[in-house]
DSSP file (Angstrom, degrees, kcal/mol; ACC not computed):
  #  RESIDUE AA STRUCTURE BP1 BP2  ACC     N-H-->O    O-->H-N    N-H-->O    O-->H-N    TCO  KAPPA ALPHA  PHI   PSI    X-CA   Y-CA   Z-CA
    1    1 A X              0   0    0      0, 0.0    48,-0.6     0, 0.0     2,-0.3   0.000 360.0 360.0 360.0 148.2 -112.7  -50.3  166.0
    2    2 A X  E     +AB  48  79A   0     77,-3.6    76,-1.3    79,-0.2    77,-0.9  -0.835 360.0 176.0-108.5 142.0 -114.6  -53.5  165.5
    3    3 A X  E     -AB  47  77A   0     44,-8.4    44,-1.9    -2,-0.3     2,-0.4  -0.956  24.4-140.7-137.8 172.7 -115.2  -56.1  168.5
    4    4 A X  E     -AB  46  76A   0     72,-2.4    72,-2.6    -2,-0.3    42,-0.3  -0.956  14.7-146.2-125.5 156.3 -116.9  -59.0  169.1
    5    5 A X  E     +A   45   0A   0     40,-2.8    40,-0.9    -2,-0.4     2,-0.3  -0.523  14.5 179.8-113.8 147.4 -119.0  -59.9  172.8
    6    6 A X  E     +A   44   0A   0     38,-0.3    68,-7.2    -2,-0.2    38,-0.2  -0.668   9.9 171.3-167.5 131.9 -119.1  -63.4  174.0
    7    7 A X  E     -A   43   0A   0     36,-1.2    36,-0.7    -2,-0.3     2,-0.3  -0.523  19.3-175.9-127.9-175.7 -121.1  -63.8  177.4
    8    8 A X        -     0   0    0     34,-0.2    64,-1.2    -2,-0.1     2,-0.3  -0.768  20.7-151.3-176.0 140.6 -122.1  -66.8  179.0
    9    9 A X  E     -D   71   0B   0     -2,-0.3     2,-0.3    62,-0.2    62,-0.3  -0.999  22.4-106.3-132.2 149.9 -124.5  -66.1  182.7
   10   10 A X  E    S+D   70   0B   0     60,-2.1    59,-3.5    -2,-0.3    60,-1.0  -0.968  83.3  58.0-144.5 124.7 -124.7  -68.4  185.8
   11   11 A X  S    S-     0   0    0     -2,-0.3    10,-0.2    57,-0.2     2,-0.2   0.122  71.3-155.3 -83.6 154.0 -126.7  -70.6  187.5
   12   12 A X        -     0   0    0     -2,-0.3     2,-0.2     5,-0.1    -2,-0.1  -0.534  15.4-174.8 -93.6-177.3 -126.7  -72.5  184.7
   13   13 A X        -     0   0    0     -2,-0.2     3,-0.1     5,-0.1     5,-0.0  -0.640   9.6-165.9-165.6 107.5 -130.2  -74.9  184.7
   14   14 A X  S    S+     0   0    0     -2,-0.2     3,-0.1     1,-0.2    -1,-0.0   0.103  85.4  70.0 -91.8  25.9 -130.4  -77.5  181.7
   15   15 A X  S    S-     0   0    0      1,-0.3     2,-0.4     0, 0.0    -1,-0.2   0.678 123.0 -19.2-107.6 -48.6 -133.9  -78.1  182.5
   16   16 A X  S    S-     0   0    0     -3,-0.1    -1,-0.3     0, 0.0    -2,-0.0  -0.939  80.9 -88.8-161.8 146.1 -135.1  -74.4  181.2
   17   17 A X        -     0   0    0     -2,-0.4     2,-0.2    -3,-0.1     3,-0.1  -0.058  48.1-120.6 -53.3 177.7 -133.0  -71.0  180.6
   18   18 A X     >  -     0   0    0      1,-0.2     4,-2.4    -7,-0.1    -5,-0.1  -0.698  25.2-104.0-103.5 166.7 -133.0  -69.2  183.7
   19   19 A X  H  > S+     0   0    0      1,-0.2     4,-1.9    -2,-0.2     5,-0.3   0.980 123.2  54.2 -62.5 -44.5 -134.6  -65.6  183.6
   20   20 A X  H  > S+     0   0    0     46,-0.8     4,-2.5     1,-0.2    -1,-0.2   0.825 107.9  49.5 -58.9 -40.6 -131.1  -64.0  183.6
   21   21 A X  H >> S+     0   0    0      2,-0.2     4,-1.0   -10,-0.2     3,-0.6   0.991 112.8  43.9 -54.1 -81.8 -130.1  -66.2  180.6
   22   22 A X  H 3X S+     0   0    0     -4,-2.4     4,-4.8     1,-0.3     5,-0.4   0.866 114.3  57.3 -27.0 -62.1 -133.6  -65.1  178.4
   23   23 A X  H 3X S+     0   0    0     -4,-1.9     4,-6.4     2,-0.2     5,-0.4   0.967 112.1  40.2 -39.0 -54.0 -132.7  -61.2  179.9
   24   24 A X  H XX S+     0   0    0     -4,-2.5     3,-3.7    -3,-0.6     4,-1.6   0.896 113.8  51.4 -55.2 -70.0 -129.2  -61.4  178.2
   25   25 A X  H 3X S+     0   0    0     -4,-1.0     4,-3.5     1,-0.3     5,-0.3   0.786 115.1  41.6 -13.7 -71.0 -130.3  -63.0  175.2
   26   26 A X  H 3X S+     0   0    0     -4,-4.8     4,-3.1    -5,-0.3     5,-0.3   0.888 109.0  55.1 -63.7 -15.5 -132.9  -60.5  174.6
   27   27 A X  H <X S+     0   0    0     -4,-6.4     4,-2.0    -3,-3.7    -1,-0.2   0.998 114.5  51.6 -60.0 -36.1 -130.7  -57.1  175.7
   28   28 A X  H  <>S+     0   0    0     -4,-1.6     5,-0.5    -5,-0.4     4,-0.3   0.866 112.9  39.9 -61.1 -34.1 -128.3  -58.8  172.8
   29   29 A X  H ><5S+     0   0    0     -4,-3.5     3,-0.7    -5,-0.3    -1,-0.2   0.865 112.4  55.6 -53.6 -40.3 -130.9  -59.1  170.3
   30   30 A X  H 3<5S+     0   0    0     -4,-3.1    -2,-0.2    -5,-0.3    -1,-0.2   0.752  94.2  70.8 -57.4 -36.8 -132.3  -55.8  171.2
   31   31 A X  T 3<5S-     0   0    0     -4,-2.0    -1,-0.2    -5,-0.3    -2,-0.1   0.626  96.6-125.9 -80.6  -0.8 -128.8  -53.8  170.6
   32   32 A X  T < 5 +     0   0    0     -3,-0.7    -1,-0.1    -4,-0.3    -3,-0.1   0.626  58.1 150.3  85.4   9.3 -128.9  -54.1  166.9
   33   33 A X      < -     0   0    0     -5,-0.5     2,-0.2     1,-0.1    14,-0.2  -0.113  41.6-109.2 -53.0 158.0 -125.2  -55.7  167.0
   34   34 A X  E    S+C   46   0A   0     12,-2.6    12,-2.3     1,-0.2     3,-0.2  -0.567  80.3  19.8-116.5-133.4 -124.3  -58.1  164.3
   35   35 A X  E    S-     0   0A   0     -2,-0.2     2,-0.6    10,-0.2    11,-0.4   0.859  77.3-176.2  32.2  84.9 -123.7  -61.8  163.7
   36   36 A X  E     +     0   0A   0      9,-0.2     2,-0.4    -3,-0.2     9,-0.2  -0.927  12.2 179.4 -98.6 119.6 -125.5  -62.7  166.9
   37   37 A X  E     -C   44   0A   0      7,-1.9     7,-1.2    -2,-0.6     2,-0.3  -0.838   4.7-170.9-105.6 150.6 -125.6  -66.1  167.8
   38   38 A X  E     +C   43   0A   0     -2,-0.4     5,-0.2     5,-0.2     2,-0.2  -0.895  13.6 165.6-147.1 157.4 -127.2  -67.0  170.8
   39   39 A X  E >   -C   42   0A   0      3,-3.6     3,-1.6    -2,-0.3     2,-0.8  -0.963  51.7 -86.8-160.3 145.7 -127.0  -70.4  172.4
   40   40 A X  T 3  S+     0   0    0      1,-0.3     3,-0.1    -2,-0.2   -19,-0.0   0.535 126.6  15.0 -25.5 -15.6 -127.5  -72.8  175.3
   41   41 A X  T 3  S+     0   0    0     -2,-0.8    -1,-0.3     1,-0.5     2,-0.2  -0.024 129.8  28.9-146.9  38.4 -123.9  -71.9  176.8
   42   42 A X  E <   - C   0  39A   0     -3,-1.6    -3,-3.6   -33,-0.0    -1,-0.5  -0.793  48.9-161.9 146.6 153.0 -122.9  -68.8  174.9
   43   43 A X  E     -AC   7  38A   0    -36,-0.7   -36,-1.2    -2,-0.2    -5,-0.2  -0.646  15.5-178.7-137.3 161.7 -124.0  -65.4  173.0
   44   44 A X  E     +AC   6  37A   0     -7,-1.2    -7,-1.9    -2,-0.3   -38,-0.3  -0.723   6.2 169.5-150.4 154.6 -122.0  -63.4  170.7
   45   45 A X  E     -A    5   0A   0    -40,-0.9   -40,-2.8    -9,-0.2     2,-0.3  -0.927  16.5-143.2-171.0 141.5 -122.7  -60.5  169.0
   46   46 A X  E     +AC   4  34A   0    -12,-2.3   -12,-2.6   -11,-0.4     2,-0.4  -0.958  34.4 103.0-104.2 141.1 -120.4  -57.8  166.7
   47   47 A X  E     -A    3   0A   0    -44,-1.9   -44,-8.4    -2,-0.3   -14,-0.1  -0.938  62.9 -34.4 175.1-168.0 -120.2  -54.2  166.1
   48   48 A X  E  >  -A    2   0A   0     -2,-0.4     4,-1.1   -46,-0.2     3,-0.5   0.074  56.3-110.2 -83.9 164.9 -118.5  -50.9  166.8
   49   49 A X  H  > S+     0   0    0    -48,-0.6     4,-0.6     1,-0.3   -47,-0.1   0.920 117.6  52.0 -83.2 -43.5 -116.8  -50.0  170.3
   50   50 A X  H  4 S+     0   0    0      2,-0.2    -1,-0.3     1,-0.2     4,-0.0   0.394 114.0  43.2 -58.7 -19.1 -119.1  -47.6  171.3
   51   51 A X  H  > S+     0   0    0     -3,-0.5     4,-1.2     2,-0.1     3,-0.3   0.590 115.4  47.5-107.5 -28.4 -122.1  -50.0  170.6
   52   52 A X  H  X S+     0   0    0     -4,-1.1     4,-0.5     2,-0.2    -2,-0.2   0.547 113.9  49.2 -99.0   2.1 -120.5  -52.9  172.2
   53   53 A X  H  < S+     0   0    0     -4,-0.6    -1,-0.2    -5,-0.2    -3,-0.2   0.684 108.9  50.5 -86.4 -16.4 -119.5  -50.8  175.3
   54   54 A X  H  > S+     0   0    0     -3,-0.3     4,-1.4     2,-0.1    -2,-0.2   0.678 113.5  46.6-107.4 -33.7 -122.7  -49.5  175.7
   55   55 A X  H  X S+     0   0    0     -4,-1.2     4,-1.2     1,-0.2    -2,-0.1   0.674 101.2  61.7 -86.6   2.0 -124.1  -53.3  175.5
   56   56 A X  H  X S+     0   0    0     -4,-0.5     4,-3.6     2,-0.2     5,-0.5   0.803 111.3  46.0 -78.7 -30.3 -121.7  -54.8  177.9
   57   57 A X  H  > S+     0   0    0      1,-0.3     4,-1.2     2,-0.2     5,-0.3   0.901 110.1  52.3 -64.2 -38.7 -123.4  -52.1  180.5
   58   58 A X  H  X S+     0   0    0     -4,-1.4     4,-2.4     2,-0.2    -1,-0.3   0.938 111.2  38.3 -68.0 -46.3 -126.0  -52.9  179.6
   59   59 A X  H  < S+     0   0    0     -4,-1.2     4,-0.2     2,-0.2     5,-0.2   0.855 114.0  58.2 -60.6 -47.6 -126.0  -57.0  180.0
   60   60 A X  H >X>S+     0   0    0     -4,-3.6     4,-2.2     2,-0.2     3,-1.0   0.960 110.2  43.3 -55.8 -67.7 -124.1  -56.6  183.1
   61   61 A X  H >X5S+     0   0    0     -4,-1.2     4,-2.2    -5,-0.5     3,-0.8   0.925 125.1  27.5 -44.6 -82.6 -127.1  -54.4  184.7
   62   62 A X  H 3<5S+     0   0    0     -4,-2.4    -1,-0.2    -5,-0.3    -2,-0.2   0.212 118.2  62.8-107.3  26.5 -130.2  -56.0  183.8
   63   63 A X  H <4>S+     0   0    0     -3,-1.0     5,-1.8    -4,-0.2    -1,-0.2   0.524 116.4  36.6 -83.9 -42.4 -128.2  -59.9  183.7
   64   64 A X  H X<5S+     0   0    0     -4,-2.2     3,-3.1    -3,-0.8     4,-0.3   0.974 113.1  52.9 -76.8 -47.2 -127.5  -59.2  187.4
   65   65 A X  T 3<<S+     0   0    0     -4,-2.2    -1,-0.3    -5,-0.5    -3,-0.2   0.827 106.0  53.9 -71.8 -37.2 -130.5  -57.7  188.2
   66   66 A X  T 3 5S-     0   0    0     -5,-0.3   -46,-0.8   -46,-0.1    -1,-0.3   0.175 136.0 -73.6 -71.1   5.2 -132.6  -60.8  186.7
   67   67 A X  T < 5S+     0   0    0     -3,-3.1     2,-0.6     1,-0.3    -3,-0.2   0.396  71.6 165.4 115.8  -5.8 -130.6  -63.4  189.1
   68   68 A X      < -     0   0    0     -5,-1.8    -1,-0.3    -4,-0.3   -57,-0.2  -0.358  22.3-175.2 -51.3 109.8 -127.0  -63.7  187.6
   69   69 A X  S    S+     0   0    0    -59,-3.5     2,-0.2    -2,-0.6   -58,-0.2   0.519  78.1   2.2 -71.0 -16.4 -124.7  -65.3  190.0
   70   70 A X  E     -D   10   0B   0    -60,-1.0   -60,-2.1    -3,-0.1     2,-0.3  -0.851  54.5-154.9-177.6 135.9 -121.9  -64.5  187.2
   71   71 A X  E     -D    9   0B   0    -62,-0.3     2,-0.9    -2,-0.2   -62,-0.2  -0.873  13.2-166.2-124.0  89.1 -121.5  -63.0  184.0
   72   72 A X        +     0   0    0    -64,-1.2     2,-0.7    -2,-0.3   -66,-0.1  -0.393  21.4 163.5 -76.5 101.3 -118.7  -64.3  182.1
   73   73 A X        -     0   0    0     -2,-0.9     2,-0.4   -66,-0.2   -66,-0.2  -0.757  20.2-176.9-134.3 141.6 -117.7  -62.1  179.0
   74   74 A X        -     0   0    0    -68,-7.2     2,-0.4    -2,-0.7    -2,-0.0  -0.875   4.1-169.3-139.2 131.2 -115.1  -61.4  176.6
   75   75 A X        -     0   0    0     -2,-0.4     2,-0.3   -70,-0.1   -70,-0.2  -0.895  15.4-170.9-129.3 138.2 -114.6  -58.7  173.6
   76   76 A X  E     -B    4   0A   0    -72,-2.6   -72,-2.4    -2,-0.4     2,-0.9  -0.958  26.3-100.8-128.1 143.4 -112.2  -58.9  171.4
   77   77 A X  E     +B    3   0A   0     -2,-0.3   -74,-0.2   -74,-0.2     3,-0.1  -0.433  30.5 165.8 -56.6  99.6 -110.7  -57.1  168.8
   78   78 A X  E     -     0   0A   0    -76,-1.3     2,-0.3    -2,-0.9   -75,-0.1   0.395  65.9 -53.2-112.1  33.0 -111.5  -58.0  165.1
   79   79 A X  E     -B    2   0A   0    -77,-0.9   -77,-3.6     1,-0.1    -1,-0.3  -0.702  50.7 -80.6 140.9 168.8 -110.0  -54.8  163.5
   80   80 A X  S    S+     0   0    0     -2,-0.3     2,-0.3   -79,-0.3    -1,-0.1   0.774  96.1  53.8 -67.0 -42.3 -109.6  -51.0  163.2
   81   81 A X  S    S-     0   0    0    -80,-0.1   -79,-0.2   -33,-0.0     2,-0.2  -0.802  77.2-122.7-114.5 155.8 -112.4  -49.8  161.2
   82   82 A X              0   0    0     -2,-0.3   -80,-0.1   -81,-0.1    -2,-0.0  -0.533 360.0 360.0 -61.6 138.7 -116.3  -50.4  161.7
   83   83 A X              0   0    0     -2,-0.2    -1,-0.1   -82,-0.1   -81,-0.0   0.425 360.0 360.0-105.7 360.0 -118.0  -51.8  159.0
């Protein structure tokens, strides 16, 4: 199955990202997902269930652990097969 991630992490701070913000960013870059956007108020990223299950753990863990007050996320389905 294919999904797509959209996260968003809190406090927000419009002066400069906060570390939890940078952390996400980088775990999503890092996981090798594609079409990754990242952006002042949102990430997104696509891939396989097993890769985006593995990165939600992943965000959650070292998002929280870097000062996350909240971690707002949603995956969705965009079909049956991995491309």
């Amino acid at each position: 199955m294919r999904l797509r991630l959209e996260f968003t992490t809190e406090p927000f701070d419009l002066d400069e990202p906060p570390r939890h913000a940078v952390v996400g960013r980088e775990v999503l870059e890092a996981a090798g997902l594609d079409a990754v956007d990242v952006g002042p108020f949102g990430n997104s990223a696509e891939g396989g269930t097993e890769q985006v299950v593995a990165v939600v753990g992943d965000l959650l863990r070292r998002t929280l652990e870097a000062g996350a007050t909240r971690v707002s996320l949603q995956v969705n389905v965009l079909g049956e097969a991995d491309r």
